[in-house]
VEXDREN-2710 file (C-alpha; in Angstrom, 1 decimal):
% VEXDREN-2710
k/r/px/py/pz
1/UNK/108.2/98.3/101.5
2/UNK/110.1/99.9/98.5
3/UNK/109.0/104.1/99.1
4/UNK/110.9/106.3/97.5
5/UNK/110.4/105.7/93.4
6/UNK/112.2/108.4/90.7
7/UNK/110.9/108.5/87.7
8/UNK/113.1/109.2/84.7
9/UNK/111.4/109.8/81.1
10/UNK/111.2/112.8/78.7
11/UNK/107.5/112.3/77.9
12/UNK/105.8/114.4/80.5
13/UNK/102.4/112.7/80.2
14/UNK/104.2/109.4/81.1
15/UNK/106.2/111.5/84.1
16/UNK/102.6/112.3/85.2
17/UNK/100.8/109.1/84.9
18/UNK/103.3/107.3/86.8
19/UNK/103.1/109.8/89.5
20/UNK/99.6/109.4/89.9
21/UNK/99.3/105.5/89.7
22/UNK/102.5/105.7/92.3
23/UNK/101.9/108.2/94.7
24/UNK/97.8/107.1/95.1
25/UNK/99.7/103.7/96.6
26/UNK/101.6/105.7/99.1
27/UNK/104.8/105.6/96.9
28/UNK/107.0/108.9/97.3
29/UNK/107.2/110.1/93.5
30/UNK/109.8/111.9/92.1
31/UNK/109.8/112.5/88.2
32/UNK/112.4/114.1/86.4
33/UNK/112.6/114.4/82.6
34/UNK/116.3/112.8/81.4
35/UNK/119.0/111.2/83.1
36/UNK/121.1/113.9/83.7
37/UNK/118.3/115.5/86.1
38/UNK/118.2/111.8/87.6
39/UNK/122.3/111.8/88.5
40/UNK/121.7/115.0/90.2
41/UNK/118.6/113.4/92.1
42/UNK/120.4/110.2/93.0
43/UNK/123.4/112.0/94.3
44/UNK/120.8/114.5/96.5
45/UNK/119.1/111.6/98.0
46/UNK/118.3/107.8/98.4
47/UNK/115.9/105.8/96.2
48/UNK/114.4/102.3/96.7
49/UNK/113.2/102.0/92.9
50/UNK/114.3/104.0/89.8
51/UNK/112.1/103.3/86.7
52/UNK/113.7/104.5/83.7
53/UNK/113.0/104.8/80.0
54/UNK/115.5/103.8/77.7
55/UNK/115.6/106.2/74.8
56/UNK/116.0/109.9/75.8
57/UNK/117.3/112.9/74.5
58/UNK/121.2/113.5/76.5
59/UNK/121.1/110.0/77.7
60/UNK/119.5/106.5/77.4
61/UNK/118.4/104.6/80.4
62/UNK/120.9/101.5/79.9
63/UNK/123.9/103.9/80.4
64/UNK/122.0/105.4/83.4
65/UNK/121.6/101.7/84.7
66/UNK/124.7/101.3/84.8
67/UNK/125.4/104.6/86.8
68/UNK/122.9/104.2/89.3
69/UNK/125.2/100.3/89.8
70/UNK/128.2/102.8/91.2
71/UNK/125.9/105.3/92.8
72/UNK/123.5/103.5/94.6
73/UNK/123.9/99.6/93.8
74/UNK/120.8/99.3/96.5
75/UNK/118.5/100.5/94.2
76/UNK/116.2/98.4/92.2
77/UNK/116.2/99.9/88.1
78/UNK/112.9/99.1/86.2
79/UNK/113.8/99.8/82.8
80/UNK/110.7/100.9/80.3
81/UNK/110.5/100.9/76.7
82/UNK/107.6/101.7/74.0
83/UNK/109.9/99.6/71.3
84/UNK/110.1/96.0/72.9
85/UNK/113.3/95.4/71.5
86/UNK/114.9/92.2/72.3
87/UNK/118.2/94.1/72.4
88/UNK/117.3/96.4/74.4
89/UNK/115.8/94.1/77.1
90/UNK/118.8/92.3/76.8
91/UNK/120.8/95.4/77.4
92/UNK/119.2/96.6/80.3
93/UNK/119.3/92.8/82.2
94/UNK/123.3/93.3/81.7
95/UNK/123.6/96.5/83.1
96/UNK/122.2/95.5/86.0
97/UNK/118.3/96.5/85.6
98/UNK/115.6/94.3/87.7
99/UNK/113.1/93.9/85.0
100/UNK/112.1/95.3/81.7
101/UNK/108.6/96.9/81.3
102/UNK/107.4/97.2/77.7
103/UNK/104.6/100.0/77.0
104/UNK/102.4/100.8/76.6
105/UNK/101.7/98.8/80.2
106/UNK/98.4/98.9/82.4
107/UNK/98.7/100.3/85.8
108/UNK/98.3/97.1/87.3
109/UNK/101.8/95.8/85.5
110/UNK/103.6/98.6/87.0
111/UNK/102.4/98.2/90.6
112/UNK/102.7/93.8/90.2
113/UNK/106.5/94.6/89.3
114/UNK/107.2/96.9/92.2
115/UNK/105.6/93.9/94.4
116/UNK/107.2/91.8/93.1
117/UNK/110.7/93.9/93.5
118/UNK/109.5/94.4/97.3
119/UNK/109.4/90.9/97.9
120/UNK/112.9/90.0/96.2
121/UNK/114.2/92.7/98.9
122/UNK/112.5/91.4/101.6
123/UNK/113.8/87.8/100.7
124/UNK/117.3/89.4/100.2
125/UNK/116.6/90.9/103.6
126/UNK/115.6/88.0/105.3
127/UNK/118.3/85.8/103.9
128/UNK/121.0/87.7/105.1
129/UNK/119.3/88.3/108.6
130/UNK/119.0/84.0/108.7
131/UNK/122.7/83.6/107.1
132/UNK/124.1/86.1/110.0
133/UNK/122.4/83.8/112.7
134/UNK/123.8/80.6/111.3
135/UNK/127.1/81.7/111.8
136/UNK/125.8/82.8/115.3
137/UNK/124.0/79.2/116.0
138/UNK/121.1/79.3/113.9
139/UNK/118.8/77.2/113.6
140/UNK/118.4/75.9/116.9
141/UNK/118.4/79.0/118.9
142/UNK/116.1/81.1/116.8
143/UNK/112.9/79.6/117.8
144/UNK/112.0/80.2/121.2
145/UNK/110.4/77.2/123.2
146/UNK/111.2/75.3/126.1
147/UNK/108.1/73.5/126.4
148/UNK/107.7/69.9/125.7
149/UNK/105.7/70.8/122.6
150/UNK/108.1/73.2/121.2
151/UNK/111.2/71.0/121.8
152/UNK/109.2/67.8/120.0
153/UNK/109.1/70.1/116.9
154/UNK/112.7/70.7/117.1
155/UNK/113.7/67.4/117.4
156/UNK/111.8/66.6/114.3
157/UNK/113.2/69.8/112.6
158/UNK/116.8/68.7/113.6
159/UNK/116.0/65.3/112.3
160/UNK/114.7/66.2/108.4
161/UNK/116.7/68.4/107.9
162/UNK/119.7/67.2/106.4
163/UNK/117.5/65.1/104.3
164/UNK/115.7/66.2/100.6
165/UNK/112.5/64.8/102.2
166/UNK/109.4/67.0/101.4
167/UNK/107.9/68.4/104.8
168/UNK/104.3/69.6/104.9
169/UNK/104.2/71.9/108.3
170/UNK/100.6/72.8/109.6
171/UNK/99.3/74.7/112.3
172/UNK/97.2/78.1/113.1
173/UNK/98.5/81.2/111.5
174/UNK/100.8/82.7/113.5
175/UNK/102.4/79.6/115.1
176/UNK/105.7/80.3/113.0
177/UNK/105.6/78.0/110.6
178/UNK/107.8/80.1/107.7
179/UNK/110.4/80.0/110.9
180/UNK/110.3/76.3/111.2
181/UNK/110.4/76.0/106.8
182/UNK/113.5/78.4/107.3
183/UNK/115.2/75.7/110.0
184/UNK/115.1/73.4/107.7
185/UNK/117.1/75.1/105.1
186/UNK/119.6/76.4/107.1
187/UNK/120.1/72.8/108.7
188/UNK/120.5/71.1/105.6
189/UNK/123.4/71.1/103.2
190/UNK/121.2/73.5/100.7
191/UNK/121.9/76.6/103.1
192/UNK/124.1/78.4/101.0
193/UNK/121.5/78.0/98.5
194/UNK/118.7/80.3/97.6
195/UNK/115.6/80.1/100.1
196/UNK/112.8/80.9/98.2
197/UNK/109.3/81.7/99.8
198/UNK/105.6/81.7/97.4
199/UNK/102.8/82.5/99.3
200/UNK/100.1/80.4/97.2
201/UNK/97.1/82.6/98.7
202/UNK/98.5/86.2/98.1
203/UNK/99.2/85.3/94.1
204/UNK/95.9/86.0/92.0
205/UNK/95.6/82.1/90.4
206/UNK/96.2/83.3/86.8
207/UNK/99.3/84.5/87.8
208/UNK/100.5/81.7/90.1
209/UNK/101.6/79.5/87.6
210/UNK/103.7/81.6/85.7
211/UNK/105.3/82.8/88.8
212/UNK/106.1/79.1/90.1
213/UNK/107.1/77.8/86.8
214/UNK/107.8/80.9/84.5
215/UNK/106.5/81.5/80.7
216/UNK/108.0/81.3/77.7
217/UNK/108.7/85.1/75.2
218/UNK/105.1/85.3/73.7
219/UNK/103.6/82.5/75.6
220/UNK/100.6/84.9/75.9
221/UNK/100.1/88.7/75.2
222/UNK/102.4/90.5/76.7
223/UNK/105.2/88.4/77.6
224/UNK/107.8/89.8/75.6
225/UNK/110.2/88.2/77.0
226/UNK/111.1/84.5/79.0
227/UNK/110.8/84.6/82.5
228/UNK/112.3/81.7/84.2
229/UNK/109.8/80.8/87.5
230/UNK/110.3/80.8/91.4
231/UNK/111.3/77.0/91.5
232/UNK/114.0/77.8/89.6
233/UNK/115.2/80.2/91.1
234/UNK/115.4/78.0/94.0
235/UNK/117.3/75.5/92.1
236/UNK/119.8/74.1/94.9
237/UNK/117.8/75.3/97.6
238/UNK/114.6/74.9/99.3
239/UNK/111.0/76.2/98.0
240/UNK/108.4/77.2/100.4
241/UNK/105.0/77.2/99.9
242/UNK/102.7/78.4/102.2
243/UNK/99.3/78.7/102.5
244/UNK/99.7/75.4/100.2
245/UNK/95.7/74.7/100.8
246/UNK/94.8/77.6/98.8
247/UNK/96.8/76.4/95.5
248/UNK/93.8/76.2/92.5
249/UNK/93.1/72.6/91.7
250/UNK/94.5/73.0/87.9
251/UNK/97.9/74.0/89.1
252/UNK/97.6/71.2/91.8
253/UNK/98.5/68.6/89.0
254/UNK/100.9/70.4/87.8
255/UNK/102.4/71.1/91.2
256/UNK/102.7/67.3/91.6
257/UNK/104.1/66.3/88.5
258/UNK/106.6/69.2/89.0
259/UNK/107.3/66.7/92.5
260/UNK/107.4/63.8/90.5
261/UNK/109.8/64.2/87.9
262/UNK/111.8/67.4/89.6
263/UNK/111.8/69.5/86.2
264/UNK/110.0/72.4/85.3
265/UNK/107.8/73.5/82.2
266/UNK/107.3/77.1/81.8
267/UNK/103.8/78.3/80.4
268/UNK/104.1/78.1/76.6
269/UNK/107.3/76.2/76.4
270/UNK/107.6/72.4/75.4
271/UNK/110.8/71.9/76.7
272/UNK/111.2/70.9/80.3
273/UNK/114.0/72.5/82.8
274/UNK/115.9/69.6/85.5
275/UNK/115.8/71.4/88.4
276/UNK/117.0/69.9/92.2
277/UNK/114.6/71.5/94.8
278/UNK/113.9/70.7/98.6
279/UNK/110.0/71.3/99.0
280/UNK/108.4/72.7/102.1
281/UNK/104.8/73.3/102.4
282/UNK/102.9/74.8/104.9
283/UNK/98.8/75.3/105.8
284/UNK/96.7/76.9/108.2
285/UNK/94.4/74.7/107.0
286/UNK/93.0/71.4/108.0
287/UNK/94.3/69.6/104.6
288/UNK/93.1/65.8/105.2
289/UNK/89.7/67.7/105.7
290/UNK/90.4/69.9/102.4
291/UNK/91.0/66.1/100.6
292/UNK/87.9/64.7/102.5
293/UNK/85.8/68.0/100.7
294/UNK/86.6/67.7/97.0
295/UNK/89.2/71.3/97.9
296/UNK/92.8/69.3/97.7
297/UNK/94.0/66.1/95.7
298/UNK/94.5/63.5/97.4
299/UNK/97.8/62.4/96.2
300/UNK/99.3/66.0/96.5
301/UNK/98.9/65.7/100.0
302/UNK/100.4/62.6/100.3
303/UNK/103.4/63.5/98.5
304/UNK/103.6/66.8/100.5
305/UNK/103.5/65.3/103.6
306/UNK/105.9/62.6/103.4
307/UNK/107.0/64.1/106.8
308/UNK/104.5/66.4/108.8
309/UNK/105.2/68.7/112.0
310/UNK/102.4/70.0/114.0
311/UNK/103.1/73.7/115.0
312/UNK/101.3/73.8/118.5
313/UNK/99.3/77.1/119.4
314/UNK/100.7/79.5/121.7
315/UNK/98.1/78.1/124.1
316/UNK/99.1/74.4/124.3
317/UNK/102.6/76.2/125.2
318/UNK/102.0/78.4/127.7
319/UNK/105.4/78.4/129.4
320/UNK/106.8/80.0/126.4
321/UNK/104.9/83.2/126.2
322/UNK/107.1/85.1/128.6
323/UNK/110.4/83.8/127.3
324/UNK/108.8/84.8/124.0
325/UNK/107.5/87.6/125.3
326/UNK/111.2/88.8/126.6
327/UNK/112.6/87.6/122.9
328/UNK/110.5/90.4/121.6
329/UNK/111.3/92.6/123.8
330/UNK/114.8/92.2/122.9
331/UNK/114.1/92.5/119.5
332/UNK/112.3/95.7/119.7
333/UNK/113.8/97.8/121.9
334/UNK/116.3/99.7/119.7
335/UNK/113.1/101.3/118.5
336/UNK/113.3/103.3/122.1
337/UNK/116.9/104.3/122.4
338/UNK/116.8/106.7/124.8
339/UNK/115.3/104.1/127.3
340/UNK/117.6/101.5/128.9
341/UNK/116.8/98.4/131.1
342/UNK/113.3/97.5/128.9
343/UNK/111.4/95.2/131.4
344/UNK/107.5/94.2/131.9
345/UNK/106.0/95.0/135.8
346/UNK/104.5/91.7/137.0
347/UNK/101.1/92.5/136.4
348/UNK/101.9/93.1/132.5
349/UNK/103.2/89.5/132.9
350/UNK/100.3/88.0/134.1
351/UNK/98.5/89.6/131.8
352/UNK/100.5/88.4/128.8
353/UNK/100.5/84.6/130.7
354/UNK/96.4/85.2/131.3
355/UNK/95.6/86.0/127.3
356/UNK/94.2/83.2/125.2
357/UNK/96.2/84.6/122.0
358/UNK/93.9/83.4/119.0
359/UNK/96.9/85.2/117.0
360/UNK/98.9/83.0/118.2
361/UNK/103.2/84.2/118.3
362/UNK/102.7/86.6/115.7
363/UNK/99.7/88.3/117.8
364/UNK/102.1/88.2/121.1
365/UNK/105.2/89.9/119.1
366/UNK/102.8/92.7/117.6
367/UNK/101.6/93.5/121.4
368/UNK/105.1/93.5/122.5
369/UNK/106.3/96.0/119.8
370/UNK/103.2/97.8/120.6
371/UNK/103.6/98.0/124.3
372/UNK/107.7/99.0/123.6
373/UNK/106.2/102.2/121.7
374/UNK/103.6/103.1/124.3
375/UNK/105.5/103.0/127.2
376/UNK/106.6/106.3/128.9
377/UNK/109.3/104.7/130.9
378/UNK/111.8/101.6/131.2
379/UNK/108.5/99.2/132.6
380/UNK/106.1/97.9/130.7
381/UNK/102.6/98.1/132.6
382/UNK/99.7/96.6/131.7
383/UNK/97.7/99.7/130.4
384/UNK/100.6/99.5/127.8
385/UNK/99.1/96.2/126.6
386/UNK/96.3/96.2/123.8
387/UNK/93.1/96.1/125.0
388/UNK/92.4/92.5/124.1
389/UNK/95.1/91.5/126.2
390/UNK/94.0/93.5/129.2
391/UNK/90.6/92.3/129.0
392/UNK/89.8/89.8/131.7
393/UNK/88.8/86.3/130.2
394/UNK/85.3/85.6/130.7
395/UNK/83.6/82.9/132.8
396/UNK/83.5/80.5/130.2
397/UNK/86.9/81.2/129.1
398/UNK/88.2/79.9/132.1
399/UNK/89.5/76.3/133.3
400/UNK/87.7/74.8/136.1
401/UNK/89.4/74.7/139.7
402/UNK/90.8/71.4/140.2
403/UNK/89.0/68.8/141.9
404/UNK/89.8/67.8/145.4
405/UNK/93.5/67.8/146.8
406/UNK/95.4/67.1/143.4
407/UNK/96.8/70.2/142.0
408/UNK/99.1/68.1/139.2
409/UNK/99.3/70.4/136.3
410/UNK/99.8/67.3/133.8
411/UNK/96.7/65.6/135.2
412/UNK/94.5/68.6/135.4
413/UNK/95.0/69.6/131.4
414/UNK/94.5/65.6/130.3
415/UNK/91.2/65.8/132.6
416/UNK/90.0/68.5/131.0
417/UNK/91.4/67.7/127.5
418/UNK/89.2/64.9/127.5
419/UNK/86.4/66.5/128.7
420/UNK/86.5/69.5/126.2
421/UNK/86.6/66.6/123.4
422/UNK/83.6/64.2/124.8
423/UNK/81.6/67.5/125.4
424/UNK/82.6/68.5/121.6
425/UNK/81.5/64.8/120.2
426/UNK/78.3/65.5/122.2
427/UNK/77.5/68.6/120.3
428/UNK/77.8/67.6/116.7
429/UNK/76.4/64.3/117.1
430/UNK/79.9/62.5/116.8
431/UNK/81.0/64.2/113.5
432/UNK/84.3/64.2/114.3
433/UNK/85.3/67.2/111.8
434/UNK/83.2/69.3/113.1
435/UNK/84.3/68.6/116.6
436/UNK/87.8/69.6/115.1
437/UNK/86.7/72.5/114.3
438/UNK/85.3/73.2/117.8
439/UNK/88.5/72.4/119.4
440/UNK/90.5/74.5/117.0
441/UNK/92.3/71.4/116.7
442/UNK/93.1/70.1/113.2
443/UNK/91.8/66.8/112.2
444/UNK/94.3/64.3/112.5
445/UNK/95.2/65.6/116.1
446/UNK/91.6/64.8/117.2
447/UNK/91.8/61.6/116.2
448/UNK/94.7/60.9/117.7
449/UNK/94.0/62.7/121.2
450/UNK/90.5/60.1/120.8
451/UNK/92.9/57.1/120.3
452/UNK/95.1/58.4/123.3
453/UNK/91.8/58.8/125.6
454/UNK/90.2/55.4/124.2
455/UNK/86.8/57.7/122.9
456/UNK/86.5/56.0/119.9
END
């Protein structure tokens, strides 16, 4: 998250309203009154975000910009201005300002554009992280998983993506399914392209579609100026959209026809943008079941899912939690240095191996970071686990001893597989999507584990 905010702007009131709306977000606020009392900040200390007027008495905020470039080029500049000028907006885009804020503005506007600055970071982050493990190997070795399950994904992954094909990825949250969307970019011939990530369920819908698709300069109040959209800013790349299932059903249609015809028409503008994007979608949710309900279109899905992977749960993998588990340890332990030789005692292990995970990988890497705070010493032990983890499994938690002399693993999980789903047809009467649901399984897996076991 983007902390440490100066303010720069010779109307006290404003200095003071922007502290307030700031700081009672957990932003670390410093205001200062022209841009001379701003060099002399940024040359004191580090900011994430300066947000700057442009007219002030001793100095505008488009020469500041331009300083804070060759001071501290990490920073992200916000410029403000109560004239709107064109020009000016313009001006401050050149110097090398994020965005332009016009006022008067509502506190919500301020705090959306700091978001949405976080998230370019993070992005900006994340890309350089991913483009630092290609040279090292990526994509391959950056998902973890020897099981059969696991390796069945990355032959798929391996397989789609050199292609433009749209992928729809589904699986329960936490199974890594922005990890698997990233694979695919940084296989395919688009990975020096921009990877561009839209979380459709964290966007308020009103705002959704000028985000994917941009607006037009007074396409609505406000919008002072054009804004070109998310998809095309991934033009030449790949556009994820996760949490796909929770897209509105108005920007649905115009999701597909964006699919269709591969251009892009921003809110208030008649003229359509040719764009060339790789699509990648992702749910947690059961989507055929979201078509079956009247909640998804129909044809969306079928052009999003032109290829489908299944992101297994930690559970139907459990041979990968402790390499997993050991990955995040890696990962984590620079945040003890003082400690060397990080390890887990065996009974941390078997507690980590014994744990259903509902969270699924993202559930098992919090733990581990958690556990590599905790502990006092180089081992792990299992009162450094949370307590969720720790807690035995119930009765009816647990799998059923094998009957007789065969102890075959492979045997012993199809037994009971098929069990588990009779018993669930059983309960709801045959309704086979509320049996999904039973199983935590999606839909289309059910059916096909009731082909597989001849139950239909």
């Amino acid at each position: 998250m983007l902390q440490n905010v100066l303010v720069v702007d010779d109307e006290a009131s404003m200095r003071h309203l922007l502290t307030v709306i700031l700081a009672d977000r957990g932003y670390q606020v410093r205001a200062v009154g022209g841009a001379a009392a701003a060099l002399e900040e940024l040359a004191a200390r580090d900011f994430d975000v300066v947000l700057t007027d442009v007219r002030m008495p001793g100095g505008d905020g488009i020469a500041l910009t331009r300083a804070i470039q060759d001071r501290q080029p990490g920073a992200t500049v916000i410029v403000m201005s109560a004239y709107g000028s064109h020009d000016d907006a313009i001006e401050a885009m050149k110097a090398g300002a994020y965005d332009f804020l016009p006022k008067p503005f509502k506190p919500d506007e301020v705090l959306l554009c700091l978001r949405k600055a976080e998230e370019r970071e993070r992005l900006t982050r994340e890309n350089r992280r991913l483009r630092t493990e290609l040279r090292a190997g990526f994509p391959s070795d950056a998902i973890v998983g020897a099981s059969e399950p696991m390796q069945s994904v990355l032959r798929q992954v391996a397989k789609v993506a050199p292609q433009k094909t749209t992928v729809l990825i589904h699986g329960e949250s936490g199974t890594g399914k922005e990890l698997v969307a990233r694979a695919l970019h940084e296989g395919s011939p688009r990975a020096a392209m921009p990877f561009v990530a839209v979380n459709c369920g964290a966007i308020p819908g009103e705002l959704l579609e000028t985000e994917l698709f941009g607006h037009a300069r007074g396409a609505f109040t406000d919008a002072v100026r054009a804004k070109k959209g998310l998809a095309v800013e991934a033009d030449g790349g790949t556009l994820f959209l996760d949490e796909i299932g929770e897209l509105p059903l108005p920007l649905q249609v115009k999701l597909l026809r964006f699919l269709q015809e591969e251009e892009v028409r921003p809110v208030g503008d008649n003229r359509a943008v040719k764009v060339d994007v790789r699509v990648v979608a992702a749910s947690a949710r059961d989507l055929a079941t979201a078509v079956a309900g009247g909640q998804f279109r129909e044809d969306l899905y079928w052009r999003l899912a032109v290829v489908g992977i299944r992101l297994p749960a930690l559970r139907e993998r459990l041979e990968d939690i402790e390499p997993l588990a050991r990955s995040f340890l890696s990962r984590f332990a620079p945040l003890r240095p003082e400690v060397r030789g990080l390890d887990f005692s065996p009974e941390a292990l078997e507690r980590l191996r014994a744990h259903r995970w509902p969270g699924n990988v993202r559930e098992l890497m919090h733990a581990v970071e958690r556990a590599v705070v905790l502990a006092d010493g180089p081992v792990i032990r299992e009162e450094d686990l949370p307590d969720a983890v720790r807690a035995p499994r119930s009765a009816a938690d647990r799998d059923p001893p094998p009957a007789g002399d065969d102890l075959s693993v492979k045997r012993g999980t199809r037994a009971l597989e098929e069990r588990l789903i009779r018993e669930a047809l059983r309960q709801t009467a045959g309704n086979r999507t509320r049996a999904a649901e039973l199983l935590d399984l999606s839909y289309r897996a059910l059916l096909y584990k009731i082909k597989e076991y001849g139950l239909g």
